[in-house]
C-alpha positions in Angstrom: 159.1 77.5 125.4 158.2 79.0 122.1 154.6 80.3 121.6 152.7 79.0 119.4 151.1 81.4 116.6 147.9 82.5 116.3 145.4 80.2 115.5 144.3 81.5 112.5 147.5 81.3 110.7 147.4 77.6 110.3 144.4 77.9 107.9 142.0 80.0 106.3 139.2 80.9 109.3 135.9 80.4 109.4 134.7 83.9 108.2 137.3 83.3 105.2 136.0 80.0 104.4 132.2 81.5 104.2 134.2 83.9 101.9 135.5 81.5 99.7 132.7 79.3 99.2 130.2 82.9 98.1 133.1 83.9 95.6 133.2 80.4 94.5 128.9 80.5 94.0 129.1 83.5 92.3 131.9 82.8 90.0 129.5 79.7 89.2 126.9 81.6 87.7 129.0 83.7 86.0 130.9 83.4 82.3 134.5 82.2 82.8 135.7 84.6 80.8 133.8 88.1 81.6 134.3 86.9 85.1 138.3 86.7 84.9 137.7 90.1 82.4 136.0 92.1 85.3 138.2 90.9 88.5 141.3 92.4 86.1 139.8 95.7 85.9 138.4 95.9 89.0 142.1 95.2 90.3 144.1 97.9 87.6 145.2 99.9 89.7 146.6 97.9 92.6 148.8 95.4 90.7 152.8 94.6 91.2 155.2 94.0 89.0 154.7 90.0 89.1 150.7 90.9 88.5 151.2 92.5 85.6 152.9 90.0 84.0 150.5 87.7 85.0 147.9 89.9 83.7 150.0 90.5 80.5 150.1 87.0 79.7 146.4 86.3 80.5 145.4 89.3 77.8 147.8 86.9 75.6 146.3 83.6 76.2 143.0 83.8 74.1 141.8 87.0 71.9 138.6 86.6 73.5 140.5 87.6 76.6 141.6 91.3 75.2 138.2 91.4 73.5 136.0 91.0 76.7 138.6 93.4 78.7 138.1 96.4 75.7 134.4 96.2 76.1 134.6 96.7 79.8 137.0 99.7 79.2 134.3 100.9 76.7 131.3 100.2 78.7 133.1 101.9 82.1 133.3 105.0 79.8 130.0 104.5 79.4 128.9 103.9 82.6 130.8 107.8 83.8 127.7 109.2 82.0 125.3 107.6 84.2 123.0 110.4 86.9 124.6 110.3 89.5 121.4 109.7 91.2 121.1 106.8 89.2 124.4 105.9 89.8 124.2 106.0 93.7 121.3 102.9 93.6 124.6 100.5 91.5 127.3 101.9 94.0 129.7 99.2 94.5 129.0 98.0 98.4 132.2 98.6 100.7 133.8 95.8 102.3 134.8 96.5 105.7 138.2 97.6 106.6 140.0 94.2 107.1 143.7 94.7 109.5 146.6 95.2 107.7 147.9 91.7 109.0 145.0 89.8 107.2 144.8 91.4 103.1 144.1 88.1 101.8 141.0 87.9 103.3 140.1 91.9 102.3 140.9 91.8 99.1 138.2 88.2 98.8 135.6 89.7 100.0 135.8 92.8 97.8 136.4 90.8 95.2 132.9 89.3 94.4 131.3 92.6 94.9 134.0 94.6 92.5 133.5 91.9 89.9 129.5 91.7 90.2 129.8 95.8 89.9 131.6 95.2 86.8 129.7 92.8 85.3 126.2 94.8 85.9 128.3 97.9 83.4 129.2 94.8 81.3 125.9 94.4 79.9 127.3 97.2 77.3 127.4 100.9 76.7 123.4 100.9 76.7 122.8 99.1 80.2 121.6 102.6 81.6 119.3 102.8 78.7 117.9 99.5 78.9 117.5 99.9 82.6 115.1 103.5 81.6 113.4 101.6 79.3 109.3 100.6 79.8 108.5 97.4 81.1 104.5 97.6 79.6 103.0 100.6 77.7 99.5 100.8 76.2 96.9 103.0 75.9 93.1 103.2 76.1 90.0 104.8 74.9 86.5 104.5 75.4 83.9 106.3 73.0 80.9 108.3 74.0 78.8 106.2 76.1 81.2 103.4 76.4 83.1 102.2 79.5 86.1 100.0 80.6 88.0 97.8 82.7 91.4 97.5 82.6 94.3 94.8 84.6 97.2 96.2 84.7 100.7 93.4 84.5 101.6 95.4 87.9 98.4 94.3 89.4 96.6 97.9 89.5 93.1 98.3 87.9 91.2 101.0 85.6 87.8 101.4 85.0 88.0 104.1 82.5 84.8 106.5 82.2 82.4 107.8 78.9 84.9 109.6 76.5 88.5 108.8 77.9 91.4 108.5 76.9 94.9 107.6 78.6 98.3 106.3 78.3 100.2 103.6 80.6 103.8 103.3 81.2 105.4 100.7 83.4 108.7 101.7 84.2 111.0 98.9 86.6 111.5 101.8 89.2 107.9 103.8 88.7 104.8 103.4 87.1 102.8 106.1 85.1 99.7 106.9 83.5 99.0 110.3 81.5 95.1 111.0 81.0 94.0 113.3 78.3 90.8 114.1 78.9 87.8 111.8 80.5 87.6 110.4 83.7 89.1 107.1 85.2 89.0 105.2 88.6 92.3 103.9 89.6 92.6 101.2 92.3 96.4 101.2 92.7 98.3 98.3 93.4 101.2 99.0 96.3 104.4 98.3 95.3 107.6 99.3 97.4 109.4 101.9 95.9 107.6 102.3 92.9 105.5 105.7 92.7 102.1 105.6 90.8 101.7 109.1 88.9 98.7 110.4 86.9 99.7 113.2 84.8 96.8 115.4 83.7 96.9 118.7 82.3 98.8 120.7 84.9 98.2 118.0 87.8 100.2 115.3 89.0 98.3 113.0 91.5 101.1 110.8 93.1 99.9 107.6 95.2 101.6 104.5 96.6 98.4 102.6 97.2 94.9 103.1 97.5 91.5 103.8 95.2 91.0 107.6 93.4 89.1 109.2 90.5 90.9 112.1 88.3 88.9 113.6 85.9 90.0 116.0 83.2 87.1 117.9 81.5 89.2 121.0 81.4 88.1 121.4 77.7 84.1 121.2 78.6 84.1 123.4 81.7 87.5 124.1 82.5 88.0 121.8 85.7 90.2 118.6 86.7 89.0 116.9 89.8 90.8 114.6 92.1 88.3 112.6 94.7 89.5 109.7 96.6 87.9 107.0 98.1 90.4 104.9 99.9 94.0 106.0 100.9 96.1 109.1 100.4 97.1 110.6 97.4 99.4 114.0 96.8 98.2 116.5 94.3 100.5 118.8 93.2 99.8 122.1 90.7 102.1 124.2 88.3 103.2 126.2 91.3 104.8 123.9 93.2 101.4 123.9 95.2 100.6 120.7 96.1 97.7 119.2 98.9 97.8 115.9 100.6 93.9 114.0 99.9 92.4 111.3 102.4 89.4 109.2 101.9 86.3 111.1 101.5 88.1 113.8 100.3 88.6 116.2 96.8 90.0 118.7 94.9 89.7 120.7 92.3 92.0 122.9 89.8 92.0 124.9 86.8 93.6 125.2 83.7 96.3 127.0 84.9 97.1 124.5 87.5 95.1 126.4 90.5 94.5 123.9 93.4 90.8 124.5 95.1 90.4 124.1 99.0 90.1 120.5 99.9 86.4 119.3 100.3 84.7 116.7 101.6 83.2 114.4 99.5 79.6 112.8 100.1 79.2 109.0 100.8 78.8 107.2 97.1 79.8 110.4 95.0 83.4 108.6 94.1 83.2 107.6 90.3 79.0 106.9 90.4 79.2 106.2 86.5 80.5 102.6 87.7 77.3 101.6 88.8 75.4 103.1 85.6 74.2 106.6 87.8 75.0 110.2 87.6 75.2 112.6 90.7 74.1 115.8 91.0 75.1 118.7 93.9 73.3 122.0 93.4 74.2 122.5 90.3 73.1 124.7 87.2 70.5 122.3 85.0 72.5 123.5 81.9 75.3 121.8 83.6 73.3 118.6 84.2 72.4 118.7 80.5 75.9 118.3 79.9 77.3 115.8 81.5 74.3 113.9 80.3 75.3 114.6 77.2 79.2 113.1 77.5 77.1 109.9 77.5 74.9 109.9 74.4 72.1 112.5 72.7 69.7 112.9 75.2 67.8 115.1 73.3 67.2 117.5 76.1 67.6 121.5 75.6 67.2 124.8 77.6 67.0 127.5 75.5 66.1 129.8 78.0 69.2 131.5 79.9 67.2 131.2 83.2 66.0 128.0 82.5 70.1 126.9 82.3 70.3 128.4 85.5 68.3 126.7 87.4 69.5 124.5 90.0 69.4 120.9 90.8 70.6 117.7 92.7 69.6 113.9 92.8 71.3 110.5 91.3 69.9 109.5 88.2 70.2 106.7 85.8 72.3 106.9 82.9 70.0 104.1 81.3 66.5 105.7 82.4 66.9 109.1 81.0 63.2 109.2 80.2 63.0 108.9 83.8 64.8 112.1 84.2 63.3 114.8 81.8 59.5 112.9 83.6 60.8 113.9 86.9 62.2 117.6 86.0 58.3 118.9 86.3 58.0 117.9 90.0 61.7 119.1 90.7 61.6 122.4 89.2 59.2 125.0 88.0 59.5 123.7 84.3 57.7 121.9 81.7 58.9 119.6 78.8 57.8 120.3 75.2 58.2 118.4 72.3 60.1 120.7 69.6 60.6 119.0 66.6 63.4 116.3 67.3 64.1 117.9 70.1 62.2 118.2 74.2 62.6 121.4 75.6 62.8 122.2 78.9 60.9 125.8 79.2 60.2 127.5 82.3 56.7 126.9 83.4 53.6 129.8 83.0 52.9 131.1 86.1 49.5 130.3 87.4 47.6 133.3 87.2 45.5 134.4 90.5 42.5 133.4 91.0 39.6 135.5 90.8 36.9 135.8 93.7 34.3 134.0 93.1 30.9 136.4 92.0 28.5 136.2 94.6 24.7 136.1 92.9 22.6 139.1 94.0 20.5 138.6 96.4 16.7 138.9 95.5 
């Protein structure tokens, strides 16, 4: 009795006919033309003598037909240039090795992917370019004194401090924003596999998702400060030094790109400008005087070198700045003198010691 052959030679199978019906969806969406175009060149190298005719005539059937196939040859030249890092993310998917008894059904499955592949480069010689290209890029300033919000189309927000100024860039594989000088509070919206980078001066702050400060006042005192309030950030210098920063947690660098030791931050002393206040740590009164001053004339001076010096701390109002130079006198051992159309803060006369008291004589 003859056998009877295998089952799946009286018919395309079930995996074939899954195969079948995705070339046949994709071909749908596809132009006739660049489709036919693309499944040529992706076969050039493997045709017989009968497919080159075939392919000989098609080229003949329409000019369209030769037209669509020179662009792909140009754009595939094209495409050669691409990174090859770039390159790696369009790589062509492999189909898996199929028996040699069964090449129909190989060369269908390879077929939509070869064809899509080609169609992606057929987009023309400036697909790469296009693809590099910014999807959303602005920039932003605020004046002395003046702050604002900002919603970014990727869903990240920016509340930009007194006296800042930055650019965004919104690439489809990363997103970027390059501050100048100023300070800014980012609340970063994740987004798989695209990076969120601050450029500024010689800092990169990289950050996937989570809620930091950077501020660059590198030309007023020669520091750029990373705090952050929620997440994890990755701060990296000029010399490929770099620190990882959790919540509660800072850094500081210098001009030249010098990372500080990370400190801990206090509760509240993220970004305090947003609620209208300014926040003081031990430090020099000159100092205090100046930052005050990146938010409007506060007519306020310290002439005296040892006055400058003087230390203080305490969160003050931005609005109430009468409030301030009232409450210097019980904070320091100063006084505040009115100088024209200036106050200035002088240090205050030391009490001199008091004399006994003259007892009467006795009679």
């Amino acid at each position: 009795m003859t056998a009877l052959p295998p089952r799946h030679a009286f018919g395309p199978s079930a995996q074939e006919q899954a195969d079948l019906r995705e070339h046949a969806a994709f071909a749908a969406t596809q132009d006739g033309v660049a489709l036919a175009a693309a499944t040529w060149f992706s076969r050039r190298g493997n045709l017989d003598t009968q497919q080159q005719v075939e392919f000989a005539a098609w080229l003949a059937a329409d000019a369209r037909h030769a037209q669509e196939y020179a662009q792909l040859k140009d754009t595939h030249r094209a495409a050669r240039t691409i990174p090859a890092q770039v390159a790696a993310r369009w790589t062509v998917p492999q189909a898996p090795s199929a028996p040699v008894s069964a090449p129909r059904r190989h060369w269908l499955r390879a077929l939509p992917y070869a064809a899509a592949a080609m169609l992606l480069l057929s987009v023309g010689a400036g697909g790469y370019q296009w693809w590099q290209q910014p999807t959303f890029s602005q920039s932003y300033a605020t004046m002395r004194g003046q702050r604002l919000a900002v919603a970014l189309p990727d869903g990240s927000k920016l509340q930009l401090d007194t006296a800042t100024q930055l650019h965004v860039t919104l690439y489809r594989q990363r997103r970027e924003v390059r501050l100048a000088h100023g300070e800014a509070l980012f609340q970063v919206q994740a987004k798989q596999g695209q990076a969120f980078d601050v450029l500024s001066g010689p800092v990169t702050v990289t950050v996937v998702g989570t809620q930091f400060s950077v501020r660059n006042t590198l030309a007023q005192d020669g520091q750029l400060r990373v705090a952050v309030q929620h997440g994890h950030v990755r701060v990296a210098g000029t010399r490929q030094e770099q620190v990882d920063l959790m919540a509660g947690q800072g850094v500081t660098a210098d001009a030249a790109g010098n990372l500080s030791a990370v400190a801990s931050l206090a509760p509240g002393s993220v970004a305090p400008w947003r609620d209208g206040r300014i926040t003081f740590d031990n430090v020099p009164l000159g100092a205090a005087l100046a930052e005050f001053e990146r938010y409007g004339d506060t007519g306020l001076v310290a002439r005296d070198p040892a006055v400058a010096r003087l230390r203080i701390g305490g969160s003050f109002s931005l609005t109430q700045l009468d409030r301030f130079a009232a409450a210097l006198p019980q904070l320091l051992p100063v006084h505040v003198v009115r100088d024209g159309a200036v106050s200035e803060i002088r240090m205050a006369a030391k009490m001199p010691a008091q004399a006994p008291a003259m007892r009467r004589p006795e009679k």
